[in-house]
N, CA, C and O of each residue as an XYZ file, in Angstrom:
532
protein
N     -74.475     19.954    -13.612
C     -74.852     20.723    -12.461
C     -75.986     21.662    -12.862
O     -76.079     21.913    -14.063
N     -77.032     22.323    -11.855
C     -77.983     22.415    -12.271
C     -78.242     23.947    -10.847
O     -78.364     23.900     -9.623
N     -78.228     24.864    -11.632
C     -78.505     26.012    -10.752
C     -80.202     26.673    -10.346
O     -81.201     27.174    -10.862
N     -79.619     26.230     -9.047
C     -80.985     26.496     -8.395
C     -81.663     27.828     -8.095
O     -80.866     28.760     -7.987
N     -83.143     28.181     -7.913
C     -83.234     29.819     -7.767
C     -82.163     30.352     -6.426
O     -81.638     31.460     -6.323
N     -82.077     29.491     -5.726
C     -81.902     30.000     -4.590
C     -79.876     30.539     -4.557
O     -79.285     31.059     -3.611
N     -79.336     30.178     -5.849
C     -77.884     30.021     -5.950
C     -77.529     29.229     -5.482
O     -76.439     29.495     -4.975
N     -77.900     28.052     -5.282
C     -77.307     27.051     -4.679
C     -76.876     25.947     -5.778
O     -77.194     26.273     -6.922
N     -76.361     24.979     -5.683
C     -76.831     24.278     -6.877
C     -76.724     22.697     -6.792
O     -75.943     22.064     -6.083
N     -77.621     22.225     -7.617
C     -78.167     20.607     -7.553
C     -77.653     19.519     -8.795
O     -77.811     19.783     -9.987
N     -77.029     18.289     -8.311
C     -76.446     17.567     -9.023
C     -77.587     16.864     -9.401
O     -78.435     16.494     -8.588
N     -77.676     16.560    -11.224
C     -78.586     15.534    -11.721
C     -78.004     14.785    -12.190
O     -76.987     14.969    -12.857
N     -78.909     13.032    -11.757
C     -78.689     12.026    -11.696
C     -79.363     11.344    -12.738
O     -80.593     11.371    -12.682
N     -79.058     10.997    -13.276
C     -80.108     10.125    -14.350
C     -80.355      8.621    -13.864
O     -79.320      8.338    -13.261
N     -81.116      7.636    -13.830
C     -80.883      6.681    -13.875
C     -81.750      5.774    -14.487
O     -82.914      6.076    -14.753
N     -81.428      5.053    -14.647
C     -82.427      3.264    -16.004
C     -82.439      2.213    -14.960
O     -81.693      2.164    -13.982
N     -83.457      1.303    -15.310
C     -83.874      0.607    -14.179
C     -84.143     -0.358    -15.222
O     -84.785      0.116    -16.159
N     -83.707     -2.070    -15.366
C     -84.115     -2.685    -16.083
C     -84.337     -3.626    -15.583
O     -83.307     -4.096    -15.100
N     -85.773     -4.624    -15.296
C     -85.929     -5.772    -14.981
C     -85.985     -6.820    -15.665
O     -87.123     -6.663    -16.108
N     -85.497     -8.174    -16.285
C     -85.707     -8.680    -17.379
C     -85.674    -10.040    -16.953
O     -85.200    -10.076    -15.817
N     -86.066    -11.532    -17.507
C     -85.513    -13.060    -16.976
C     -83.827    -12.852    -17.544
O     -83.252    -12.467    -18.561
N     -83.443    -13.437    -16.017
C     -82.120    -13.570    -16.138
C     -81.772    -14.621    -17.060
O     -80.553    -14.790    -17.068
N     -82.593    -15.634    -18.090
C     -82.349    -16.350    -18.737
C     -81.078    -15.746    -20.272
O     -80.996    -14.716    -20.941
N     -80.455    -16.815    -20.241
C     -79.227    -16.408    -21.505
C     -79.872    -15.463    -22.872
O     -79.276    -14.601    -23.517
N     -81.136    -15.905    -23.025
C     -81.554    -15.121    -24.167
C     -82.167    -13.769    -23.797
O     -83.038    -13.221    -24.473
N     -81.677    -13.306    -22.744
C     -81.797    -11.505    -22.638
C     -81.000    -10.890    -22.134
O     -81.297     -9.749    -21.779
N     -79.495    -11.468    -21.872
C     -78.512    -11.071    -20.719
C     -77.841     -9.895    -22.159
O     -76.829     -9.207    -22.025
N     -78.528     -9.927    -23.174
C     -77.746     -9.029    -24.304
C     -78.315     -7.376    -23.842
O     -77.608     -6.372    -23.925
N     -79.413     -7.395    -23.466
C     -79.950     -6.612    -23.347
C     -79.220     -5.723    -22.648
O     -78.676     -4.927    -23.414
N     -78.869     -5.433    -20.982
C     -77.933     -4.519    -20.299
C     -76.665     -3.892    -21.248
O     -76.107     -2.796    -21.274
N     -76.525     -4.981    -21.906
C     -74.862     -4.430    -22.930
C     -75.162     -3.986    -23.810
O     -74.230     -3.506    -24.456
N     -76.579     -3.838    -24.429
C     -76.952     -2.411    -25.283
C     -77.495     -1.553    -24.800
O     -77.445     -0.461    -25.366
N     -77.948     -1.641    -24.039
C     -78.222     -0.626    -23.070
C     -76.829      0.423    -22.704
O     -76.579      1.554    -23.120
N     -76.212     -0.301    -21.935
C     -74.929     -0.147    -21.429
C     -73.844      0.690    -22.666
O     -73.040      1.613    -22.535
N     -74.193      0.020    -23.648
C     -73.443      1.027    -24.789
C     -74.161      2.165    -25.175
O     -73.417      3.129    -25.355
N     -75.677      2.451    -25.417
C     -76.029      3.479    -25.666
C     -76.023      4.236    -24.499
O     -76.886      5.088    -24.712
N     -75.558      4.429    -23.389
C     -75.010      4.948    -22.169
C     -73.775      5.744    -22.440
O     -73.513      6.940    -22.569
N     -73.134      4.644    -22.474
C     -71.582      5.334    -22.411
C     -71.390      6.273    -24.251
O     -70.551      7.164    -24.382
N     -72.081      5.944    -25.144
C     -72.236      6.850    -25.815
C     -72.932      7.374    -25.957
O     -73.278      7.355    -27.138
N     -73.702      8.201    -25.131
C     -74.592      9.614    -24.703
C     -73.329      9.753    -23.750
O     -72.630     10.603    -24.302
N     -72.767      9.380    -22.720
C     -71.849     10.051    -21.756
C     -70.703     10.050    -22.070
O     -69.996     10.143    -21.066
N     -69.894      9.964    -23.387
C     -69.006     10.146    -23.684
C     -67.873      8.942    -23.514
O     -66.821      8.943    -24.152
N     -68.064      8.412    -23.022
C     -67.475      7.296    -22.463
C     -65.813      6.757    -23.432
O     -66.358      5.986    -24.221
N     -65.192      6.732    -23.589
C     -64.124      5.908    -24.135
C     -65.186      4.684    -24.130
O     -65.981      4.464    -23.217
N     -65.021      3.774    -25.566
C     -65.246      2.538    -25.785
C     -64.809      1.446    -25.121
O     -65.428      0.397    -24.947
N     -63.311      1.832    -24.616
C     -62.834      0.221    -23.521
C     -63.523      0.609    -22.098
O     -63.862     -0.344    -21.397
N     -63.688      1.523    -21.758
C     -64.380      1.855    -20.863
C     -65.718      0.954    -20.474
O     -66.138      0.207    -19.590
N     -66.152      1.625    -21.927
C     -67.908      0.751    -22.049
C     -68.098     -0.319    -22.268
O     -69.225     -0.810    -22.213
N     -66.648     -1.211    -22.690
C     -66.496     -2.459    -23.012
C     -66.055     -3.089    -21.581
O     -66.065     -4.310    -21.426
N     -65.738     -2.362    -20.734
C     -65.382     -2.968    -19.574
C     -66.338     -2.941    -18.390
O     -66.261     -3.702    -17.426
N     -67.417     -1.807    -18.595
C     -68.275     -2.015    -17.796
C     -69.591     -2.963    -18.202
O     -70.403     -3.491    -17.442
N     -69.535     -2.993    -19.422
C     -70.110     -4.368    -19.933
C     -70.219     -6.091    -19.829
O     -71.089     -6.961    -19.870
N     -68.561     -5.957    -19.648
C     -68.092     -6.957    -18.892
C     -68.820     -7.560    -17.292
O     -69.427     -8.540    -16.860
N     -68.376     -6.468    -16.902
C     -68.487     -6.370    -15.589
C     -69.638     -6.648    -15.294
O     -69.688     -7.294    -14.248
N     -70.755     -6.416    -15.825
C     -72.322     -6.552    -15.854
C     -72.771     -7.348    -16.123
O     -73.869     -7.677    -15.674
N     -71.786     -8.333    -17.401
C     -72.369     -9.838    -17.559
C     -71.509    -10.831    -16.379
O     -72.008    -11.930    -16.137
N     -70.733    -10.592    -15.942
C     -69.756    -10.908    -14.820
C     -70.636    -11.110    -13.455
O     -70.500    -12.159    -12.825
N     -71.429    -10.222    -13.058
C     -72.151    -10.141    -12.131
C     -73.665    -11.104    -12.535
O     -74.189    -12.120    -12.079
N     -73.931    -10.264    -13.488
C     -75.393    -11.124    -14.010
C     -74.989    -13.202    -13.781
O     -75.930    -13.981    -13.632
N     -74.233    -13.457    -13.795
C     -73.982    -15.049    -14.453
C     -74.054    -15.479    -12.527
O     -73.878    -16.655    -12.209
N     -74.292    -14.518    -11.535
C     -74.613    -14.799    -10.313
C     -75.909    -14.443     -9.596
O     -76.035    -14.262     -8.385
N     -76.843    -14.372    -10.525
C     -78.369    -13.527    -10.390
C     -79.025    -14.973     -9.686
O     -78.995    -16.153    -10.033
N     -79.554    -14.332     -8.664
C     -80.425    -15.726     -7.983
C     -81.658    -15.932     -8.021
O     -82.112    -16.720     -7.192
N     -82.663    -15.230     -9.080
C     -83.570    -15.397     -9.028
C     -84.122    -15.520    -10.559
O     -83.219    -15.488    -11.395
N     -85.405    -15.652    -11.058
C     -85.427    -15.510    -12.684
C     -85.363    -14.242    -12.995
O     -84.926    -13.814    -14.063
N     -85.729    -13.678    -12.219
C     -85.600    -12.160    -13.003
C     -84.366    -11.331    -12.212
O     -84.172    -11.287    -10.997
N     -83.397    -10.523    -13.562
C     -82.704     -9.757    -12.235
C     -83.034     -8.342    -12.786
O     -84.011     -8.183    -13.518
N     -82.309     -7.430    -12.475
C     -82.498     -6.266    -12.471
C     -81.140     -5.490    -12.244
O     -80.616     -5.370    -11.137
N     -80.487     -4.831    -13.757
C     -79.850     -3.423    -13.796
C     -80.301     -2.208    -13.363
O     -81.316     -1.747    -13.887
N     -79.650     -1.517    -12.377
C     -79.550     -0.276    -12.177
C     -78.834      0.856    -12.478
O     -77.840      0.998    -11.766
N     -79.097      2.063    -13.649
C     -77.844      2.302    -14.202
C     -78.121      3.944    -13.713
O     -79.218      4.416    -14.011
N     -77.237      4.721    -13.044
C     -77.300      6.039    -12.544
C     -75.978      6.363    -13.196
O     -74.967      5.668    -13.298
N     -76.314      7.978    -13.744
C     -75.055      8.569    -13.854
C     -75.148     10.215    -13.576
O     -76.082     10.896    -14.000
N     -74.308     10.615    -12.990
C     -73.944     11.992    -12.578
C     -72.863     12.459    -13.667
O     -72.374     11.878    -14.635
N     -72.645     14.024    -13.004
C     -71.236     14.443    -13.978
C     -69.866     14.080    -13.105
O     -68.722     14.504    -13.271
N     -70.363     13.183    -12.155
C     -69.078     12.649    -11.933
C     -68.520     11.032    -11.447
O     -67.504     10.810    -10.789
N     -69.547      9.951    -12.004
C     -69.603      8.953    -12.272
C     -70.527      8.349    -12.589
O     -71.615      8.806    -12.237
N     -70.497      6.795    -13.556
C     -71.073      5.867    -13.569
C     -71.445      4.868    -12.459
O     -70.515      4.473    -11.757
N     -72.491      4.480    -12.247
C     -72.684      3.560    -11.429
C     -73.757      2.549    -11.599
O     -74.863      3.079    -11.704
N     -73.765      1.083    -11.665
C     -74.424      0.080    -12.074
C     -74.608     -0.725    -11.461
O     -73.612     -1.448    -11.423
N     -75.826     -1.274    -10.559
C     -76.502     -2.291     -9.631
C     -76.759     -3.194    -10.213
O     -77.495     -3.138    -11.198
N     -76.143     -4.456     -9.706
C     -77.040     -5.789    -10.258
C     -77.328     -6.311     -9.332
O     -76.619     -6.389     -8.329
N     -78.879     -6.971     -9.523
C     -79.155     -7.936     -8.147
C     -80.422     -8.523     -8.840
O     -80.809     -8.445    -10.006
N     -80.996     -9.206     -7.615
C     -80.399    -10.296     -6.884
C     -79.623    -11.083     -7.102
O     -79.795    -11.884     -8.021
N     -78.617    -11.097     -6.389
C     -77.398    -12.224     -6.501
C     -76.977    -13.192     -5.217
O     -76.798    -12.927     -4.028
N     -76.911    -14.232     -5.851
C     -76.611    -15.169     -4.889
C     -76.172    -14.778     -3.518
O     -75.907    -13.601     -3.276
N     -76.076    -15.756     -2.562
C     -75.546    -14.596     -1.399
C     -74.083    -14.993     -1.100
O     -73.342    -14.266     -0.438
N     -73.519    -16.755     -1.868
C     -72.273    -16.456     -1.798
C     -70.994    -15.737     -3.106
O     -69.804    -15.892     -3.383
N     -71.937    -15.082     -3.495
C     -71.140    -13.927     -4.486
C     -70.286    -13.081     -3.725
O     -69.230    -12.708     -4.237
N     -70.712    -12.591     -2.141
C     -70.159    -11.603     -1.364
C     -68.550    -11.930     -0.832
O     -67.649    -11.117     -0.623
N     -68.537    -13.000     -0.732
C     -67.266    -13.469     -0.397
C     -66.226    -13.983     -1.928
O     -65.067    -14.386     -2.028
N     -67.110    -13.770     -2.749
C     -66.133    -14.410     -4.025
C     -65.078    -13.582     -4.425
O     -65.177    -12.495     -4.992
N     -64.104    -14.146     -4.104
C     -62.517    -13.556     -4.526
C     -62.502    -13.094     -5.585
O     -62.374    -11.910     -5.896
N     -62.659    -14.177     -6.365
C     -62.005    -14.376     -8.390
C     -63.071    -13.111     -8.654
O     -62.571    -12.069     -9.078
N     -64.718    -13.157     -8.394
C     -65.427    -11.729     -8.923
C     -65.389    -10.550     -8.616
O     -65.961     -9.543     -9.035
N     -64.266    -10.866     -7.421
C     -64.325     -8.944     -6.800
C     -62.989     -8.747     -7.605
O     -62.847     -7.660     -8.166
N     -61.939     -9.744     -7.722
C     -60.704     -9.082     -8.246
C     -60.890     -8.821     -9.726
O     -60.262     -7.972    -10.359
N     -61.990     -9.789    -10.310
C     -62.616     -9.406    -12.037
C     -62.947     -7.807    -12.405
O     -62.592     -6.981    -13.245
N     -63.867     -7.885    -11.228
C     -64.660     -6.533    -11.018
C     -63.671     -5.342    -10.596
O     -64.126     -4.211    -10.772
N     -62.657     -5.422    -10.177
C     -61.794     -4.551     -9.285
C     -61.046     -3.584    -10.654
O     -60.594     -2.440    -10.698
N     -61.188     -4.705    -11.699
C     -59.941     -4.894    -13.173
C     -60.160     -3.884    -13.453
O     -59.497     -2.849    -13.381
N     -61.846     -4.261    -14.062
C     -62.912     -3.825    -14.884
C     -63.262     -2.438    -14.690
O     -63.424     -1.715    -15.673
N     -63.430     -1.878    -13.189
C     -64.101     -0.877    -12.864
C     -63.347     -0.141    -11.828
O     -62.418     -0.792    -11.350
N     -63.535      1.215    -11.295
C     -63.066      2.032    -10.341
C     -63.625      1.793     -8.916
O     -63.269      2.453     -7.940
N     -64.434      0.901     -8.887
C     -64.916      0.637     -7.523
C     -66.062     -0.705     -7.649
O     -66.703     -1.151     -8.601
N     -65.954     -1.124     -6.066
C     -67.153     -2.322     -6.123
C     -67.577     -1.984     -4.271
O     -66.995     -1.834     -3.196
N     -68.909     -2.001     -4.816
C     -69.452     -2.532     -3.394
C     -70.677     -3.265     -3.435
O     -71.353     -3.472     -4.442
N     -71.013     -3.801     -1.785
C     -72.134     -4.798     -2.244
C     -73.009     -4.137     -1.028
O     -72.573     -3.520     -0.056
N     -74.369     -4.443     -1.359
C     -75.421     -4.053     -0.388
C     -76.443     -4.749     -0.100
O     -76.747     -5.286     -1.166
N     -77.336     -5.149      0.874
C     -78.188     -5.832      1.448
C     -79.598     -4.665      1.058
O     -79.829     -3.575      1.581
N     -80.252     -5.275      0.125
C     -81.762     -4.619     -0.411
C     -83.060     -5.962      0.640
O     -83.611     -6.984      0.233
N     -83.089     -5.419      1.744
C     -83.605     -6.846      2.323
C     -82.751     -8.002      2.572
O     -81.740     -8.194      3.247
N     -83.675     -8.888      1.614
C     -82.700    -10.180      1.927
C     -81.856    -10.634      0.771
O     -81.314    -11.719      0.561
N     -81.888     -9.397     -0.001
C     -81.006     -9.729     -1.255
C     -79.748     -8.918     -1.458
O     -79.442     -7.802     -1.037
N     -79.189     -9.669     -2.119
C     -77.303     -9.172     -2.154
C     -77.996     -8.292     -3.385
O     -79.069     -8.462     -3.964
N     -76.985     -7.307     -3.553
C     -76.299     -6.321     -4.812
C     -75.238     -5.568     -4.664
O     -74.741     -4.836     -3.808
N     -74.913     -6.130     -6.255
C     -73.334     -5.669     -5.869
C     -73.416     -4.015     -7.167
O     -74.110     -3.868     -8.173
N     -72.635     -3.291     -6.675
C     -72.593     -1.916     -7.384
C     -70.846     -1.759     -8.180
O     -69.733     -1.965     -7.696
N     -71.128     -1.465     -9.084
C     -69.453     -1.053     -9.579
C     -69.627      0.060    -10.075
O     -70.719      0.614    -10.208
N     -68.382      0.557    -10.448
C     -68.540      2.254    -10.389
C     -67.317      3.123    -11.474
O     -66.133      2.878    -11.237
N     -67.570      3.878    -12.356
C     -66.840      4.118    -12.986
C     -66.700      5.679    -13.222
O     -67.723      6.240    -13.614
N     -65.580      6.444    -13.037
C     -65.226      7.383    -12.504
C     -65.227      8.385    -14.357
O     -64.384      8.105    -15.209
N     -66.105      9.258    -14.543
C     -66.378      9.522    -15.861
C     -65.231     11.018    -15.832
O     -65.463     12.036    -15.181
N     -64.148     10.814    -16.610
C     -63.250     12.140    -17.111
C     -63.941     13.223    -17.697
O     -65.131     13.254    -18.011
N     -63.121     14.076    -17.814
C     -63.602     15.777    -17.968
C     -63.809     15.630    -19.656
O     -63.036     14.996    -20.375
N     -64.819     16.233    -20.051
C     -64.827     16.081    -21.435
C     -63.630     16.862    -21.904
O     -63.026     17.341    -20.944
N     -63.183     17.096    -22.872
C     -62.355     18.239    -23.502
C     -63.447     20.458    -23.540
O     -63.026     21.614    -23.512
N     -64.732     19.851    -23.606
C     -65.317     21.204    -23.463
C     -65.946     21.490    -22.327
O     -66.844     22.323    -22.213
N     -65.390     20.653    -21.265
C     -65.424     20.870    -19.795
C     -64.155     20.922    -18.851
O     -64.099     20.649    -17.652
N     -62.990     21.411    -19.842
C     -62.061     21.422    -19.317
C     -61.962     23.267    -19.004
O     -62.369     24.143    -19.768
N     -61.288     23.461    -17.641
C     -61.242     24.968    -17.511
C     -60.420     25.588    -18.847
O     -59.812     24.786    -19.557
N     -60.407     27.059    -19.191
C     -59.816     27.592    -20.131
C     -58.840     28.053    -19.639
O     -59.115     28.661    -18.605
N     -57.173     28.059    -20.040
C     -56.358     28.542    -19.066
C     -56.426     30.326    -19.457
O     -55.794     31.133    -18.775
């Protein structure tokens, strides 16, 4: 959180934007990414191992050659865009209940004429952001 002159105050968002060929020899890329993430944000490791998942989970439905990670984080969640994705990904059972496992939330959105789906991971209180009793 980020205090403004005015006393008000403003939430910062960080976010990474990665475009790359969705071909097998760069899908490594988001999951190091994705780990040097969750360790700058503290992340529990199964955590980061699960939103990793989740990212190659989605990626293996990218409909075009190139896709594109979106990675935003606040002080009060993770959140990760993949797209373009096929457009019958939206109805896929088996990947929303994968995704459901994996993460604290899923949704999907229409960028134009392209699907993206978002999952979302709900980041705990550090220990030196816990109130003092």
């Amino acid at each position: 959180m980020m205090t403004l002159a005015n006393g008000g105050e403003a939430q910062v968002t960080d976010t990474i934007v990665l475009t790359f060929p969705a071909s097998g020899a760069f899908r490594g890329v988001p999951s190091l990414v994705l780990g040097g993430v969750g360790s700058r944000l503290d992340l529990p490791f199964e955590r980061t191992d699960d939103l990793q998942l989740a990212v190659l989970s989605m990626l293996d439905a990218a409909a075009a050659e190139e896709a594109s990670v979106e990675i935003r984080a606040d002080d009060e969640r993770v959140a990760v865009s993949v797209g373009p994705l096929r457009p019958e990904v939206d109805g896929d059972k088996g990947l929303a209940l994968v995704l459901s496992r994996l993460t604290d939330g899923v949704e999907s959105a229409h960028r134009g004429q392209d699907l993206w789906l978002t999952v979302f991971l709900t980041r705990a209180a550090r220990p030196q952001d816990a109130p003092v009793a």
